[in-house]
C-alpha positions in Angstrom: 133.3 86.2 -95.7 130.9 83.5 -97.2 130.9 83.0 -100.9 127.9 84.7 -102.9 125.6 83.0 -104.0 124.7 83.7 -107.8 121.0 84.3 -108.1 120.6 82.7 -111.8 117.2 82.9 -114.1 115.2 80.1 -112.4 115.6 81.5 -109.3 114.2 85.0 -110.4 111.6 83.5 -112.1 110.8 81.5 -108.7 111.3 84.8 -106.6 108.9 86.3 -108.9 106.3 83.6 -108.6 106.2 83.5 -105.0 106.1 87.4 -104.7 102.8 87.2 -107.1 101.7 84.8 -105.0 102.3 86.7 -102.0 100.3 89.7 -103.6 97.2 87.5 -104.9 96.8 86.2 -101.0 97.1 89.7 -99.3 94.8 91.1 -102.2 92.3 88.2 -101.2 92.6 88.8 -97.7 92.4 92.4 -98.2 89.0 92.0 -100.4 87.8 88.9 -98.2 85.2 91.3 -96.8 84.0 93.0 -99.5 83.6 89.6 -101.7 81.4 88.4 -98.8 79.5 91.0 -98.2 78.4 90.8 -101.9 77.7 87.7 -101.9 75.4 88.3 -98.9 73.7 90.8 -100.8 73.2 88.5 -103.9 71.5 86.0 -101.7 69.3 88.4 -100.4 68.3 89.8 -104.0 67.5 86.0 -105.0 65.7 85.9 -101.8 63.8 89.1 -101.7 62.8 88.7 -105.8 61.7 84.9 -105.2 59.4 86.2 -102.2 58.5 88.8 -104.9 57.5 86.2 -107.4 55.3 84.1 -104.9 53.3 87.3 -103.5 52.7 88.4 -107.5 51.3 85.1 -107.9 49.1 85.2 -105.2 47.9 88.1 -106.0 46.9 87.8 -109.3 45.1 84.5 -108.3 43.3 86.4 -105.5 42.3 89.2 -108.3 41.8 86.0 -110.7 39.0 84.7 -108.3 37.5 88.5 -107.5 37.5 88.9 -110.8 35.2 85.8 -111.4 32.7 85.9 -108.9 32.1 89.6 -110.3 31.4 87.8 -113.5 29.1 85.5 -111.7 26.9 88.5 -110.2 26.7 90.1 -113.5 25.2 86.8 -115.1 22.8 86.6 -112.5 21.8 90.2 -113.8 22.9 91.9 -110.5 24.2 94.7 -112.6 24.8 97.6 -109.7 26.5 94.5 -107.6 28.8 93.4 -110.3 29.9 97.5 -111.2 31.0 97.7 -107.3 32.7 94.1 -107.3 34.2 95.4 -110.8 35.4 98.5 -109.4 37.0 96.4 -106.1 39.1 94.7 -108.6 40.5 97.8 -109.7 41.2 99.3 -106.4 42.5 95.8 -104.5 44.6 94.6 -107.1 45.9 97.5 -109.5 48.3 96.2 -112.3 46.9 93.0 -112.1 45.8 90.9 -115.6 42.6 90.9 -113.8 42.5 94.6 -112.7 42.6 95.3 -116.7 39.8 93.3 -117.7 37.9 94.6 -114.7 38.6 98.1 -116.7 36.9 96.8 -119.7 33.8 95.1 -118.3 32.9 98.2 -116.0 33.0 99.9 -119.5 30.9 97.5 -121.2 28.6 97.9 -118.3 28.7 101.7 -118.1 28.0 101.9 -121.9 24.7 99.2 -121.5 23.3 101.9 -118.7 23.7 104.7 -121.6 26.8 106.2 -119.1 28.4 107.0 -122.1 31.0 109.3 -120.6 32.4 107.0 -118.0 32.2 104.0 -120.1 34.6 105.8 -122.5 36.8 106.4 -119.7 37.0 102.9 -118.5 37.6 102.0 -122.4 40.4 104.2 -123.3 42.5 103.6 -119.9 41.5 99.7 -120.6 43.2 100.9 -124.5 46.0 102.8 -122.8 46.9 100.6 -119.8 46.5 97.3 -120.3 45.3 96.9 -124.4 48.5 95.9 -126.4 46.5 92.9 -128.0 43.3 89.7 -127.2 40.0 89.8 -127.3 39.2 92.7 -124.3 41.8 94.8 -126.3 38.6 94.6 -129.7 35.5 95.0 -127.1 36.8 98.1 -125.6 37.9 99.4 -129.2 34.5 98.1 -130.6 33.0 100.4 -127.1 34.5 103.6 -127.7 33.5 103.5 -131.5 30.0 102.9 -130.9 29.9 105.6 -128.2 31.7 107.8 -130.9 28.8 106.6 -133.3 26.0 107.9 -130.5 28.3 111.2 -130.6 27.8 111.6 -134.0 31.2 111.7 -134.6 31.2 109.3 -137.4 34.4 110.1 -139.3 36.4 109.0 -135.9 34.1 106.1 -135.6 34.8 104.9 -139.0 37.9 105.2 -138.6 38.1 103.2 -135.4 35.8 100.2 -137.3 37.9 100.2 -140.0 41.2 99.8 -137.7 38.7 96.6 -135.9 38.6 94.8 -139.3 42.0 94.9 -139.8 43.2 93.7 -136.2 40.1 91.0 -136.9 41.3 90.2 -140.4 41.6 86.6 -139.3 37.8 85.9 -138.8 36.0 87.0 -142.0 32.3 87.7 -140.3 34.4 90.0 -138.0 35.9 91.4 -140.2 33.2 92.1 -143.0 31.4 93.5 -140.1 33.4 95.9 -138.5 33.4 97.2 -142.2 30.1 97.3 -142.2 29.8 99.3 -139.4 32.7 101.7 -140.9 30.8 102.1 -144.4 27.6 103.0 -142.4 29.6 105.7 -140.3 31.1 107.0 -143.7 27.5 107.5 -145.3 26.5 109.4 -142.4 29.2 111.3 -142.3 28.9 111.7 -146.2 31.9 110.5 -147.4 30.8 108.8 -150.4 33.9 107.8 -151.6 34.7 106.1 -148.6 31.5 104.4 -148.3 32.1 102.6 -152.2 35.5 101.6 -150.8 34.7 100.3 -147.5 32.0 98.5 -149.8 33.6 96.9 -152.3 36.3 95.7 -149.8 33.8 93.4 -148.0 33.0 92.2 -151.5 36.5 91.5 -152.5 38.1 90.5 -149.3 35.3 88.5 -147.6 32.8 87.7 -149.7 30.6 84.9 -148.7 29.5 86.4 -145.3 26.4 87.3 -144.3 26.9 91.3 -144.7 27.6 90.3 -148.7 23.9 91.9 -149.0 24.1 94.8 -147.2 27.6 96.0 -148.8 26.1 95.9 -152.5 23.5 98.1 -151.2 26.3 100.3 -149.9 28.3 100.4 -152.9 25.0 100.8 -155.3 24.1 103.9 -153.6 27.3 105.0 -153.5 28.3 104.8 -157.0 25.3 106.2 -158.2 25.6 109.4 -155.5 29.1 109.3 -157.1 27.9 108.9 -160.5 25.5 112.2 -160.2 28.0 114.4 -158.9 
């Protein structure tokens, strides 16, 4: 009978090594598979989201150039045209930048033909679907509170003016007269008070413009209406 070998620390430590070893390339082997077949599927979502990208861009340049030759029909006064190329915006190319403005202008249009009801339709879904902030986002506000202002509803339309001076703070004529507008929606609604504050806030906050005249009017009559009472 041979003599035993003694199995001393090292050579544990070296059993142990090549036993992890062992393990790590059978659990490779094991998951070879799977590890492919998931790096297959992260090509193809690179793939599928970069052909994605490129048919978004084309399509917004498509509703881009739509969206322009509308504008070019509507300058040549063809107003019935421009609606109807307006409206194909909308329908080719929803959720488009240029769908969204396509909103606005068939509102601006509607509310020119006195359609007041459609135009404040296109206004608020322009407001509710596309209107976080620019220019387009103050038109179709500055739309539905004139169309509020034909209803007679001049508390809401105030209201809505005075909101357009603040978002327009920045320009001082815009502001002073979206104000304007606001004080002359609070005197018909007769809300004195408001009309001497709306007032005096064109006075204080941008004087200098050329509604300076029209706001001491304003705040005259209202602090002698206020005065009386």
């Amino acid at each position: 009978m041979g003599k035993r070998k003694r199995i001393t620390k090292k050579g544990l430590k070296h059993d142990a090594l090549l036993e992890t070893a062992a393990k790590s390339t059978k659990f490779v082997e094991h998951h070879m598979n799977k590890v492919l077949i998931a790096a297959v599927a992260l090509i193809a979502v690179v793939a599928i989201v970069t052909l994605v990208s490129r048919s978004r861009r084309a399509t917004e340049l498509a509703a881009s150039a739509a969206l322009i030759t509308a504008g070019q029909t509507l300058s040549s006064a063809q107003i019935d045209m421009a609606a109807q190329q307006y409206q194909d915006v909308i329908d080719q190319y929803p959720g488009t930048r240029s769908a969204g403005a396509a909103v606005c202008y068939l509102g601006t249009i509607n509310y020119h033909q006195e359609k007041y009801e459609e135009a404040l339709q296109h206004f608020d879904e322009y407001l509710a679907r596309y209107g976080g902030s620019g220019n387009l986002r103050l038109v179709a506000l500055e739309g539905k509170a004139a169309i509020l202002e034909q209803r007679r509803d001049f508390a809401a339309a105030a209201e809505l003016y005075d909101q357009l001076a603040s978002e327009s703070s920045d320009v001082a004529s815009a502001a002073a007269r979206n104000l304007l507008n606001a004080a002359r929606c609070y005197r018909s609604a007769g809300d004195w008070t408001a009309v001497r504050d709306t007032a005096a806030r064109i006075l204080d906050e941008h004087a200098g413009t050329n509604h300076d005249a029209d706001a001491r009017l304003y705040l005259a009559e209202a602090e002698a209406l206020l005065d009386a009472s």
